[in-house]
C-alpha positions as CSV (number, residue, x, y, z in Angstrom):
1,X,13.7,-3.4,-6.0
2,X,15.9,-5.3,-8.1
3,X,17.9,-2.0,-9.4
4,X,18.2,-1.2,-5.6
5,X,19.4,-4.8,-4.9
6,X,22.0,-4.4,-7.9
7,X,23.9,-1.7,-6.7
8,X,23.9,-2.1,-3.0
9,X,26.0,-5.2,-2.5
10,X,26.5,-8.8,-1.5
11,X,24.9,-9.4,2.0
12,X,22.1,-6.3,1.8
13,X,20.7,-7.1,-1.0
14,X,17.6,-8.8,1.3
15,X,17.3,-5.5,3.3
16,X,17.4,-3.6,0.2
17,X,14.4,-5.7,-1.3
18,X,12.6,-5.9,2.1
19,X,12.6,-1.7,2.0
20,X,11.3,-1.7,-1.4
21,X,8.3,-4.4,-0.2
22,X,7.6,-2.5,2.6
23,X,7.3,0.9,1.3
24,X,4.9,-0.1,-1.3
25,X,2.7,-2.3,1.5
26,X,2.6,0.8,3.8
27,X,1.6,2.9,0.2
28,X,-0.9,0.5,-0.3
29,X,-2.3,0.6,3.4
30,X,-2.1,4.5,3.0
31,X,-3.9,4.9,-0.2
32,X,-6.6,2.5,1.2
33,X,-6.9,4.3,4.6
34,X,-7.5,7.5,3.3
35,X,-10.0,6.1,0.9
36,X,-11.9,5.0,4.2
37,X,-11.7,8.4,5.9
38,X,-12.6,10.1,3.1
39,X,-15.3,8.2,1.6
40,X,-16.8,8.0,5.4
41,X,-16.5,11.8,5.9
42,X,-17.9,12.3,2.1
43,X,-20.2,9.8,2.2
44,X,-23.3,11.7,1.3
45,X,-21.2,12.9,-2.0
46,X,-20.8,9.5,-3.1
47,X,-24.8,8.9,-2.5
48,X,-25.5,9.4,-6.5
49,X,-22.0,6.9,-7.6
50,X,-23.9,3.5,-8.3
51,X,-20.8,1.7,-7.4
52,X,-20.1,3.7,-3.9
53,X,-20.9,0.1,-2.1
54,X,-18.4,-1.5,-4.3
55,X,-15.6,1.5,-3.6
56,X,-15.7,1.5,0.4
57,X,-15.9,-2.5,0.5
58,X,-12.9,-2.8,-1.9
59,X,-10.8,-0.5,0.3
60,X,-12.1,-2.2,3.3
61,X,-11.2,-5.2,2.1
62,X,-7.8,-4.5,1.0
63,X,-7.1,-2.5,3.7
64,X,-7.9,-5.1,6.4
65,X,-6.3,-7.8,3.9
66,X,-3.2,-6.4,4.0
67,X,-3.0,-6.2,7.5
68,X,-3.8,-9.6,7.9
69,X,-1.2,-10.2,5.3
70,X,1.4,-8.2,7.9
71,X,0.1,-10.8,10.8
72,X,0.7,-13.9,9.2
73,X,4.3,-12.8,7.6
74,X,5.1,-12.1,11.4
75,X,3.5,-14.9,13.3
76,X,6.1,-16.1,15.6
77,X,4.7,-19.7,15.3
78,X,5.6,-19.4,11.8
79,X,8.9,-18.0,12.3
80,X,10.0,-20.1,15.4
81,X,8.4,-23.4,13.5
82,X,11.0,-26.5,12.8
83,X,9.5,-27.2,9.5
84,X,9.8,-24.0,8.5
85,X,13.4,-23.6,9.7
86,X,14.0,-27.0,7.7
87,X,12.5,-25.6,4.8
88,X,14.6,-22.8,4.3
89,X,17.4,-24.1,5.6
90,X,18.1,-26.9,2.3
91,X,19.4,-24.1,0.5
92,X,20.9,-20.3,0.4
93,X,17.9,-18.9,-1.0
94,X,15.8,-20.0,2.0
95,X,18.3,-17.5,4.4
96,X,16.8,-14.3,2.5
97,X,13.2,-15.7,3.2
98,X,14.0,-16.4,7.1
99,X,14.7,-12.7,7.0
100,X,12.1,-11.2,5.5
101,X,9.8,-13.2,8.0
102,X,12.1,-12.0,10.9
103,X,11.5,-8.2,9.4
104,X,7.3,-8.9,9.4
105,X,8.2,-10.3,12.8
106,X,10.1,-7.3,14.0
107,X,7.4,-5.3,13.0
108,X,4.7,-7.1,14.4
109,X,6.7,-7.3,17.8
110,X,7.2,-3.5,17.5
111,X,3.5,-2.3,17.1
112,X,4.7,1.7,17.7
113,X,6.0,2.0,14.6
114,X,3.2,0.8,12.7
115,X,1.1,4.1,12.9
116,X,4.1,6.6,12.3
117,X,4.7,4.6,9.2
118,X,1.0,4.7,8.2
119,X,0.6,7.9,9.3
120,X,3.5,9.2,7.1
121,X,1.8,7.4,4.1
122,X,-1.5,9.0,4.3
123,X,0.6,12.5,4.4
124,X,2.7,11.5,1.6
125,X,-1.1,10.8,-0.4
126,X,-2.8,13.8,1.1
127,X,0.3,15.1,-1.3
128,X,-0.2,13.3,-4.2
129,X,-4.0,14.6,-4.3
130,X,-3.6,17.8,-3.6
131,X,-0.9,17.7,-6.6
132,X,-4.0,16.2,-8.6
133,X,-6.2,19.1,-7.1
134,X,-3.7,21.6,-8.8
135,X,-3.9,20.1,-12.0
136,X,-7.7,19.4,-12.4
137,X,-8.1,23.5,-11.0
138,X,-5.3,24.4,-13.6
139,X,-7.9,22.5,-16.0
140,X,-10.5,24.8,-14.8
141,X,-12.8,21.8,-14.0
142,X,-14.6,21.8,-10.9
143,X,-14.0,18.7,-8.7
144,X,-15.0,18.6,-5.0
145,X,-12.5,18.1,-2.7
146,X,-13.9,14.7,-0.4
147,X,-15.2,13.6,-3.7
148,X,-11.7,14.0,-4.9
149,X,-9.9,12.6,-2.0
150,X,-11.8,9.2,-2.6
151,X,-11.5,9.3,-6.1
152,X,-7.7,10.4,-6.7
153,X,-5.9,7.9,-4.2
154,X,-8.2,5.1,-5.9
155,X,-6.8,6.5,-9.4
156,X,-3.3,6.8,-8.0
157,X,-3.5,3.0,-7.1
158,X,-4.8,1.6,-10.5
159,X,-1.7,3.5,-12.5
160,X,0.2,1.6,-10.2
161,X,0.5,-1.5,-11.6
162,X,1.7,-2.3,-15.4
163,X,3.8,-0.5,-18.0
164,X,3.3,3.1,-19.1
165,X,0.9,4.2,-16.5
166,X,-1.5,0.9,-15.8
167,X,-4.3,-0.2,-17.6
168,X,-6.3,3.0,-17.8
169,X,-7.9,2.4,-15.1
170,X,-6.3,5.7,-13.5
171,X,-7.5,7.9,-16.3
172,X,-10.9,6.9,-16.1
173,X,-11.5,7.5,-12.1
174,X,-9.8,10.9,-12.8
175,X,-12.0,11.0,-15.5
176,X,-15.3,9.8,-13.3
């Protein structure tokens, strides 16, 4: 985000840094929904994982949290609110805020595009795995494909976050 907000110029820079935002939210959302379908379609693989419970409710939770997320960043009453509008309005770094609550707005105002975008996230993952799938059968070692479809967007999302691939967490559910 930032690199993109260097280089594309005074008055975009907001847009440029509400794209980056977005795309990862809608990642997120994707990962999570396709740990839902698959784990519900694969269920009875994940019947011998002790922490199966603990893997649906956490993508459960953060899908529907980040939806909820999405609502509140676009609640007209918080966009149209006075205080708010005060609030932002003392200095220039509240108009770049007002914006990014008008885009969660737009969005929320313009449900149709909500499932495109998601839908085009769970492709983009159905991708990623079946990149993983050619690896681990490269490998030679035997993984089943619903188990891996709930395991290998979960291990996608933990190398996510931190420096030089996240905090292992990635290796070990590819790993598991």
């Amino acid at each position: 985000a930032g690199y993109v907000a260097k280089h594309v110029g005074d008055g975009q820079r907001t847009r440029a840094v509400m794209s980056v935002l977005f795309d990862r939210m809608f990642g997120l959302l994707g990962l999570f929904s396709l740990v839902i379908m698959a784990s519900g379609i694969g269920w009875h693989l994940l019947r011998d994982l002790p922490s199966r419970n603990m893997v649906a409710a956490f993508a459960l939770v953060a899908f529907i949290g980040t939806l909820v997320l999405l609502r509140l960043a676009g609640s007209r009453t918080i966009f149209q609110s006075s205080l708010v509008e005060r609030f932002l309005s003392r200095d220039t770094k509240g108009v770049p805020l007002k914006q990014l609550i008008a885009s969660f707005n737009s969005l929320r105002e313009n449900p149709r595009y909500l499932l495109p975008i998601l839908g085009l996230s769970i492709i983009n993952h159905i991708f990623w795995c079946s990149s993983l799938f050619c690896i681990v059968k490269a490998l030679e070692v035997p993984v089943d494909v619903l188990a891996g479809f709930v395991v290998f967007p979960l291990a996608i999302f933990s190398n996510v976050f931190g420096v030089a691939g996240g905090f292992g967490g990635g290796t070990l559910g590819f790993d598991l």
